[in-house]
C-alpha positions as CSV (number, residue, x, y, z in Angstrom):
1,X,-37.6,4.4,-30.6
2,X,-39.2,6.6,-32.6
3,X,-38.1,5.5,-35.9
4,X,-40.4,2.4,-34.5
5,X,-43.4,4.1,-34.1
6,X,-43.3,5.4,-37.3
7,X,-42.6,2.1,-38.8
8,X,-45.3,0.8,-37.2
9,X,-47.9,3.8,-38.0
10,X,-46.9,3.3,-41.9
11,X,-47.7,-0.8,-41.8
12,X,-51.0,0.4,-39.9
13,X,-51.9,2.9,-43.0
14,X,-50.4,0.5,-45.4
15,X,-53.0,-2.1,-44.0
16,X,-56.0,0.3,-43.7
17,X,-54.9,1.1,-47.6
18,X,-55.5,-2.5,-48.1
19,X,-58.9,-2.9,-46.4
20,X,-59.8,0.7,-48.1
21,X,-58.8,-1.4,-51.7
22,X,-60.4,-4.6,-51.0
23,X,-63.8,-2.9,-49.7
24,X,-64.0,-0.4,-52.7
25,X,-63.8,-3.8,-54.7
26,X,-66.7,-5.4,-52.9
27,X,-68.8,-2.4,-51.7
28,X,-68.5,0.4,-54.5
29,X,-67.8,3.9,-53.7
30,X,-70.3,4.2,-51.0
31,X,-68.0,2.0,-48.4
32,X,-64.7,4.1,-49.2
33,X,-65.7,7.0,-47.0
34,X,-66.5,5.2,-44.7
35,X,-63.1,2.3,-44.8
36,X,-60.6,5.6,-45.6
37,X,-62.0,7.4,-42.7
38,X,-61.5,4.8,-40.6
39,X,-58.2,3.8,-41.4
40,X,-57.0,7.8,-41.0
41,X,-58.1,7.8,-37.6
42,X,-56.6,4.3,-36.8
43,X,-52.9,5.6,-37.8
44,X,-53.3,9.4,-36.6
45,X,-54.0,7.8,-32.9
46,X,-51.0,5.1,-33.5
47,X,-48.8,8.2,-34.4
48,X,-49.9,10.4,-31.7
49,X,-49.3,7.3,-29.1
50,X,-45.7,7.0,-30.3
51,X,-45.1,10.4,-30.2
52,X,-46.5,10.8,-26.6
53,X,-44.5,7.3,-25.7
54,X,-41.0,8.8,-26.9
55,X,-41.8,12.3,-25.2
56,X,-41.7,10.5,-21.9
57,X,-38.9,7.9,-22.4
58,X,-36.7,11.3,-23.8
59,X,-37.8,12.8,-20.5
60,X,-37.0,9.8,-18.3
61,X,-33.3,9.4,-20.0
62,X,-33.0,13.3,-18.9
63,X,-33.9,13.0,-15.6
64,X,-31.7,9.9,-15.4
65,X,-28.3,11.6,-16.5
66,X,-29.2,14.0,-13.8
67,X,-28.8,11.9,-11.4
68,X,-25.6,10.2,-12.2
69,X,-24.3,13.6,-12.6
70,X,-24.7,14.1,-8.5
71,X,-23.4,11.1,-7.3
72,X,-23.1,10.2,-3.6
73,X,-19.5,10.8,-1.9
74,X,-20.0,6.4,-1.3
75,X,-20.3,6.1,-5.6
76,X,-17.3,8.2,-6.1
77,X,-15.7,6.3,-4.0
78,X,-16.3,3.4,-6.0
79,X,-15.2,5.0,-9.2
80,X,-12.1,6.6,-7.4
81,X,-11.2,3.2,-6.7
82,X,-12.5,1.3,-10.0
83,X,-11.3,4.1,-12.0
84,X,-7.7,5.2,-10.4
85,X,-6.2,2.6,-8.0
86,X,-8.2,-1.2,-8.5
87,X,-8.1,-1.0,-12.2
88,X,-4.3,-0.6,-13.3
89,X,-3.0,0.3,-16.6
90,X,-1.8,-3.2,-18.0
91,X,1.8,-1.2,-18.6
92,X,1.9,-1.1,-14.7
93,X,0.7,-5.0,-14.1
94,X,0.6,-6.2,-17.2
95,X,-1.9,-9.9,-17.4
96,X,-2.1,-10.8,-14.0
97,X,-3.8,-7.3,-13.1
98,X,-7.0,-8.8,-13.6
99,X,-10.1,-6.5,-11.5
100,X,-11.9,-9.4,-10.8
101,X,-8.8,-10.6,-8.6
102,X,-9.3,-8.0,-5.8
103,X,-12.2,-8.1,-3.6
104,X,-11.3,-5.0,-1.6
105,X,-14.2,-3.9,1.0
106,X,-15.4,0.1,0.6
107,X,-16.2,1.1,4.8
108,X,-18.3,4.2,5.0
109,X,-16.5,7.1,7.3
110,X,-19.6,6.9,10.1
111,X,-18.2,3.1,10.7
112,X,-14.6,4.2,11.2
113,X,-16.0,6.9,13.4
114,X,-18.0,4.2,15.4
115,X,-15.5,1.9,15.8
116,X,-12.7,4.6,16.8
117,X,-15.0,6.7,19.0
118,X,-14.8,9.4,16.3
119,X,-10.9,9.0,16.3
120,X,-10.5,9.9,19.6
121,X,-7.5,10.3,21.4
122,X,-7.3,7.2,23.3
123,X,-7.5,5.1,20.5
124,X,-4.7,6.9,18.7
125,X,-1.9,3.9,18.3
126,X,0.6,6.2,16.5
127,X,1.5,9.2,14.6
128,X,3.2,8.9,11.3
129,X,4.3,11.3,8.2
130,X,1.4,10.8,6.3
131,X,-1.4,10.5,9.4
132,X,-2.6,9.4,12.8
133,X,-3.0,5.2,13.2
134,X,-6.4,4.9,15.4
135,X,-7.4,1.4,16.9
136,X,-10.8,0.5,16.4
137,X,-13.2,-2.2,16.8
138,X,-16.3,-2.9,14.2
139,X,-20.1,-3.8,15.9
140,X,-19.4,-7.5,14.9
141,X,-16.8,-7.6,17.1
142,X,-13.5,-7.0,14.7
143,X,-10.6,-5.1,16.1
144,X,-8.9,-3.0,13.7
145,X,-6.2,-0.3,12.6
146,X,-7.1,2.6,11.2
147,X,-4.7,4.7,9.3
148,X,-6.0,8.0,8.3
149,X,-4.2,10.5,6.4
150,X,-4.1,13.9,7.1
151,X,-6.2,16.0,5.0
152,X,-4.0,19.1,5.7
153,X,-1.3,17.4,4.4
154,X,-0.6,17.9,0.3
155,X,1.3,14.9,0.3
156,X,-0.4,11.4,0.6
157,X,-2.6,10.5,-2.2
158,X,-0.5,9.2,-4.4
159,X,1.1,6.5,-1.3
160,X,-2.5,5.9,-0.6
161,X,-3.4,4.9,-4.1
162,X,-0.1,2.7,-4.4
163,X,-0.7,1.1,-0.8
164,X,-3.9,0.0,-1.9
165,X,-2.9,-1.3,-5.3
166,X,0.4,-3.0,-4.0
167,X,-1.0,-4.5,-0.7
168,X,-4.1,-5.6,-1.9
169,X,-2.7,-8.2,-4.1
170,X,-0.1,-9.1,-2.0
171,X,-0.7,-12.4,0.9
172,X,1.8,-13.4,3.1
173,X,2.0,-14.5,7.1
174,X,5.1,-12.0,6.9
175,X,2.5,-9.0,5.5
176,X,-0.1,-7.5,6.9
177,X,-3.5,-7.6,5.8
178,X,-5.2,-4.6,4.1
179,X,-9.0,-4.9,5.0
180,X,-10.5,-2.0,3.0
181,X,-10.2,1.2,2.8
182,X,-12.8,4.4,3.2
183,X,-12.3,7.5,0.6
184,X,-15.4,10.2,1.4
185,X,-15.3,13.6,1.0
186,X,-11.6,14.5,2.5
187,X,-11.2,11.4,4.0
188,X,-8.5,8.9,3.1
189,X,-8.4,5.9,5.3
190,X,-6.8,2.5,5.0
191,X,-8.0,-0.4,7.3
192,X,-5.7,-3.0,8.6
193,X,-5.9,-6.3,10.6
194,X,-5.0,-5.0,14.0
195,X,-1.8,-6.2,15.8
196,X,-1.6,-6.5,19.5
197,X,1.5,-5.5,20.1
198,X,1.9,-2.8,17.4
199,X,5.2,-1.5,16.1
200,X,8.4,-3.4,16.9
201,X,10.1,-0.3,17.6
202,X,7.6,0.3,20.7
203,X,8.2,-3.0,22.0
204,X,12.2,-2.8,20.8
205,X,13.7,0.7,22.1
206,X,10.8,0.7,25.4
207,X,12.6,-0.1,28.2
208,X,9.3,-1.0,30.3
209,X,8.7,-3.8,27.2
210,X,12.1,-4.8,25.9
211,X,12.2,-7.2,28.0
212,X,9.2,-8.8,25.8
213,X,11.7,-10.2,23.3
214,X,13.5,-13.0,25.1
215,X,16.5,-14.4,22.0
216,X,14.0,-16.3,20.8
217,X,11.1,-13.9,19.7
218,X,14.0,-11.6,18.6
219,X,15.4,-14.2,16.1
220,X,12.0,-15.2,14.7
221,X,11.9,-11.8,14.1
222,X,14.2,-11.2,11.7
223,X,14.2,-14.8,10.3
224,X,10.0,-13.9,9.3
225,X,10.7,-9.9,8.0
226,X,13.7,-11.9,6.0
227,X,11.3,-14.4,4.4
228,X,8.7,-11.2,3.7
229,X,11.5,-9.3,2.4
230,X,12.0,-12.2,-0.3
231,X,8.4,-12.9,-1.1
232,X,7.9,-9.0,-2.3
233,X,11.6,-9.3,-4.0
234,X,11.5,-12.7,-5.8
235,X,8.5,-15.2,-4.7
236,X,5.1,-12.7,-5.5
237,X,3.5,-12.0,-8.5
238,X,5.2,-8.8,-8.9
239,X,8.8,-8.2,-7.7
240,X,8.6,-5.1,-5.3
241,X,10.8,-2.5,-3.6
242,X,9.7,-1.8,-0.2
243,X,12.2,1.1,0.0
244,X,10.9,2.1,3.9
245,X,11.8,-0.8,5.9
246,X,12.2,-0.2,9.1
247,X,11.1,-1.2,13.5
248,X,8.2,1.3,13.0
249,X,7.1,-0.7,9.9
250,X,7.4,-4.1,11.3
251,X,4.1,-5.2,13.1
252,X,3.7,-7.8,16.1
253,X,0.6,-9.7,16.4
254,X,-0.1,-11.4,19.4
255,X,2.6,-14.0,19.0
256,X,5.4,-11.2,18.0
257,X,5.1,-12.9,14.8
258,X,6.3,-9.7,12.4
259,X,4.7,-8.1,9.8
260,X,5.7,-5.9,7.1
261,X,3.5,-2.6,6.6
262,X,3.7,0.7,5.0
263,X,3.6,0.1,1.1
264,X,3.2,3.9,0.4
265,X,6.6,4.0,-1.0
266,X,6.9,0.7,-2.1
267,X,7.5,0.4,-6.3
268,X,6.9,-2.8,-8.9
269,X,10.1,-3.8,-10.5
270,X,9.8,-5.4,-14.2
271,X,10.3,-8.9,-14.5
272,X,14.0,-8.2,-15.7
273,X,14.6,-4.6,-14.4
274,X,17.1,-5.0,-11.1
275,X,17.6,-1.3,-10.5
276,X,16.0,2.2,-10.7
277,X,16.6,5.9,-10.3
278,X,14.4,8.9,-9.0
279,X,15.0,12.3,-8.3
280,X,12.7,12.2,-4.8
281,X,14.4,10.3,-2.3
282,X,12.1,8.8,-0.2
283,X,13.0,6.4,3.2
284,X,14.2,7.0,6.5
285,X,17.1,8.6,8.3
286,X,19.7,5.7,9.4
287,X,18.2,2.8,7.4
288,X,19.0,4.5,3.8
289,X,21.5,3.0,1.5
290,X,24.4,5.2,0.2
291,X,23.9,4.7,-3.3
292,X,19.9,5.3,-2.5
293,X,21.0,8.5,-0.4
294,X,23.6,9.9,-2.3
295,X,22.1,8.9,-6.1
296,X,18.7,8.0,-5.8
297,X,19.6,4.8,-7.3
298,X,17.1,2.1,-5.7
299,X,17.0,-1.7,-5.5
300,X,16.1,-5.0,-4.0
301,X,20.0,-4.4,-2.3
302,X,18.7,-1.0,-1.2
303,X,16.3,-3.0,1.2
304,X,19.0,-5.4,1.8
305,X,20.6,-2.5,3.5
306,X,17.6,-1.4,5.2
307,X,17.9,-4.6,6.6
308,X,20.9,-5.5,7.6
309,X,20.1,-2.6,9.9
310,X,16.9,-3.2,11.4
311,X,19.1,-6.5,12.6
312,X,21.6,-5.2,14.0
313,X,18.8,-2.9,16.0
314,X,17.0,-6.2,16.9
315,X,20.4,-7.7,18.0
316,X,21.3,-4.4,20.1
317,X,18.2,-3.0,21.3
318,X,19.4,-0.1,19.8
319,X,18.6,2.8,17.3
320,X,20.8,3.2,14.5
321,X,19.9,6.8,14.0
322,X,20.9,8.6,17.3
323,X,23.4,6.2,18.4
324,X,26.8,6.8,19.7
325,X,29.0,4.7,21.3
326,X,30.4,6.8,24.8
327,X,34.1,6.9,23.9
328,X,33.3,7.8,20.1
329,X,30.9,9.3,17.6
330,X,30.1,6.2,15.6
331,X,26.9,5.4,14.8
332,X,25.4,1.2,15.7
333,X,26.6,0.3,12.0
334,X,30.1,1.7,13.1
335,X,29.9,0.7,16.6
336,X,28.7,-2.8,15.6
337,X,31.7,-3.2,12.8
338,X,34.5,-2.3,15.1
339,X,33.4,-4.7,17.8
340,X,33.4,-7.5,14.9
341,X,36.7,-6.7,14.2
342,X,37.8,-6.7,17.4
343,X,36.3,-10.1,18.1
344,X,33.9,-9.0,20.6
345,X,30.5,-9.4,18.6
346,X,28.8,-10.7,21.6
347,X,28.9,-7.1,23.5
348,X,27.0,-5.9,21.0
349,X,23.7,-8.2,22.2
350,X,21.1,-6.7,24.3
351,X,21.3,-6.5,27.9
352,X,17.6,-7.1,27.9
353,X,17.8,-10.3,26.9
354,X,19.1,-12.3,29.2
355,X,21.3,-14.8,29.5
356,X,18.7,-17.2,27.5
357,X,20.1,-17.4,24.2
358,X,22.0,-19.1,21.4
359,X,25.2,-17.3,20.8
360,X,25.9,-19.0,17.7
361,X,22.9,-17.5,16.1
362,X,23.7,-14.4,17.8
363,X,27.1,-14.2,16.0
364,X,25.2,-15.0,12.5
365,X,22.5,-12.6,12.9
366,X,25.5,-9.9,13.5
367,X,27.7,-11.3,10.7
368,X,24.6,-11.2,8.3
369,X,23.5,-8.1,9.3
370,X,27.4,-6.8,8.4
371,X,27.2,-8.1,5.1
372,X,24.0,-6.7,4.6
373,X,24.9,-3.0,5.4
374,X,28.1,-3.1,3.0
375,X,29.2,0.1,1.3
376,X,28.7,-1.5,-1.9
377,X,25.5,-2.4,-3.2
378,X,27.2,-5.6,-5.1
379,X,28.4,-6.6,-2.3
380,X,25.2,-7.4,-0.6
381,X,24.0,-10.8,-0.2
382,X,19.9,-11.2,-2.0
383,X,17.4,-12.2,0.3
384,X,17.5,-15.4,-1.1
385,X,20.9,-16.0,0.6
386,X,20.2,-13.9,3.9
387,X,17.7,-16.2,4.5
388,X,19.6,-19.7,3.7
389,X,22.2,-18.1,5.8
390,X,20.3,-17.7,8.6
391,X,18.6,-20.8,8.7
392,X,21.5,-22.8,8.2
393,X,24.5,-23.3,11.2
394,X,26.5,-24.7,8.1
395,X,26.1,-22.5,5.7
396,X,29.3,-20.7,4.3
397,X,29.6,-17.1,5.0
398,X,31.7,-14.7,3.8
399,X,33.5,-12.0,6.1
400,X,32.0,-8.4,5.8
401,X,33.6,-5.8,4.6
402,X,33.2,-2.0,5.6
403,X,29.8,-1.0,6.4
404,X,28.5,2.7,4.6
405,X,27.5,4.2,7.3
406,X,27.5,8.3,8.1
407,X,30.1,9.5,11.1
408,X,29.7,12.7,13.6
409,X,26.5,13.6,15.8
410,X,24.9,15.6,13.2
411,X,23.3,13.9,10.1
412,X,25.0,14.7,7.3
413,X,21.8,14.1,5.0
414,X,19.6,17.3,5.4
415,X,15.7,18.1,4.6
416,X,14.5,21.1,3.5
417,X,12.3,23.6,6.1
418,X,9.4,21.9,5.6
419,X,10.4,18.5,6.8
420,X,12.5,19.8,9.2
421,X,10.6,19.8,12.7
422,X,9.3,16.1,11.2
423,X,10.0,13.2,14.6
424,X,12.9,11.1,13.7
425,X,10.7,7.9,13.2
426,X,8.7,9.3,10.4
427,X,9.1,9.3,6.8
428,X,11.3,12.2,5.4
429,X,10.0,12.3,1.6
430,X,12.7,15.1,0.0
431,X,16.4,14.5,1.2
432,X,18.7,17.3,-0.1
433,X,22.6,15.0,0.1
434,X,25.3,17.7,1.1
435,X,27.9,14.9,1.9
436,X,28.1,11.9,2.5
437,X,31.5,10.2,4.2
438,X,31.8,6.3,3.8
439,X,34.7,4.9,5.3
């Protein structure tokens, strides 16, 4: 800017030296006073404009940097998101991680307040490890879910960030829908499509609302979290690891249609990687894999496990974790095994129920939920095949072998201090293995 003025100031006295030439030629020595005093006065006030113009533009860009120096807590939102969770390192996503694909709405904390009733109470739908779950409804009309994350709570950022990046790019009718998210000050919120009937497990072990799920609903149950289960490990852009699958994380909309939610611990596979290992151990009690539990090794068959017990739970209308059977101290994978080898699958079905049902696909949902729950992970069928089993009455099936599954009343996977007061139906996040006896 300056380097401007100056070039201009010197063609202005380069000119005036011009005029100052040509008039000394015509006019004699009397006219150069006159021309070279003019021309000196023309370039000093050209020079002293430019230098007045860049004082204030130099002021101006100070002032300027000031202000984006004390952003507002909405515009570091913006760049917590742009910066750390929307925009991935191509390592992570590689291509198809483009930041023009997501469109993810920012909601300012006094409209969750609003449309909660400042998180009251009554509008608290759940409590998980992570956070309260508030229903809410927007001033255009919108019901919502709210999941807010504790701020006294050290863990949670990191599921938050991976929630938003996972979900986010992620549609399915077996899925639910991330609506935004709000990140102000403390506050860490993710906004969901609400579902009217909330958690399967409220509706599933309730014994006021059990009797919702007629054979019918209960089978379209597992046959839609089976075909979510497939697009996040084969059919979506990215092939993903739920690893906490489970009746709290399967949502009912009005329809009982299921949803899958809860992608805080969820993790993107390579396009040929099958398996993983980590030295946190992350799921929940009764729905873990041995190998996941004991090793830490992790894999689509990890949430074929995961699975195969959430259908037996559906078949039973019983916990896994917590179960035992009055005569013995299995557990429902136990329970549910010796009753298939005894022939008598059918006592395993909810009472609940009804007499309204198919007991063919009663039998195959049991069957499939066997093989899914094997001890060995290479023994489990992919979701591929879980759901062409389930959706054909002529497809081949093999018989199951022994389930991995944990014996006696007490757990024999322990957390440490910290995590040990946590309710059984919330995520345990370090998992110290002392034994574990397959059988």
């Amino acid at each position: 800017m300056l380097g401007k003025l100056l070039t201009t100031g010197l063609a202005q006295l380069y000119r005036n030296g011009n005029i100052i030439t040509s008039q000394k030629t015509r006019n004699g020595d009397g006219g150069n006073t006159t021309a070279l005093i003019i021309g000196i006065t023309v370039s000093a006030g050209v020079l002293l404009l430019g230098l007045i113009a860049y004082v204030v533009w130099k002021r101006k860009a100070m002032q300027n940097k000031g202000k984006i120096g004390k952003k507002g807590p909405h515009e570091r939102s913006q760049d917590f998101l742009l910066n750390e969770v929307v925009i991935s390192s191509k390592k992570e996503f590689s291509a198809e991680s483009q930041p023009d694909e997501l469109e993810l709405p920012l909601f300012d904390f006094d409209t969750i307040a609003t449309a909660t009733d400042n998180f009251s109470d009554e509008k608290k739908l759940g409590q998980g490890g992570f956070g309260c779950v508030y229903m809410g409804r927007l001033v255009e009309g919108q019901e919502i879910a709210v999941k807010r994350l504790s701020k006294n709570s050290g863990q949670g950022t990191e599921e938050f960030k991976n929630e938003v990046r996972l979900i986010a790019r992620l549609q399915h009718r077996n899925l639910v829908r991330l609506l935004g998210c709000c990140i102000e000050m403390d506050e860490k919120m993710l906004v969901y499509e609400y579902m009217e009937h909330r958690s399967l497990d409220s509706v599933l072990f309730n014994k006021a609302r059990s009797s919702l799920l007629n054979w019918q609903r209960r089978f379209n149950i597992i046959c839609g979290t089976a075909r979510g289960l497939l697009y996040l490990h084969q059919d979506s852009r990215f092939r993903i690891i739920h690893r906490d699958l489970k009746a709290s994380n399967i949502l009912l909309d009005g329809e009982m249609n299921p949803k899958i939610s809860d992608f805080g611990m969820a993790r993107i596979f390579g396009g040929d990687q099958t398996e993983a290992n980590t030295k946190r151990v992350v799921g929940t009690y009764g729905y873990m894999s041995p190998e996941y539990a004991m090793d830490g090794l992790f894999s689509a068959k990890s949430d074929v496990f995961s699975f195969g017990v959430l259908v037996l739970e559906v078949v039973s209308g019983k916990k896994n974790r917590g179960f035992y059977h009055s005569n013995s101290e299995l557990n429902l994978l136990g329970h549910a095994w010796r009753l298939w080898k005894e022939g008598k699958g059918m006592d395993l079905i909810d009472s609940a129920v009804g007499d309204s049902y198919n007991a063919q696909e009663v039998l195959r949902c049991i069957q499939v939920g066997l093989l899914c729950v094997q001890e060995r992970a290479e023994d489990r069928p992919s979701m591929s095949t879980v759901v062409l089993m389930l959706n054909s009455e002529t497809a081949t099936m093999p018989q199951p072998k022994t389930p991995g599954f944990c014996l006696g009343r007490r757990s024999t996977l322990e957390t440490d201090s910290s995590n040990s007061k946590q309710d059984e139906s919330c995520t345990v996040n370090q998992v110290t293995v002392t034994m574990l006896d397959a059988r």
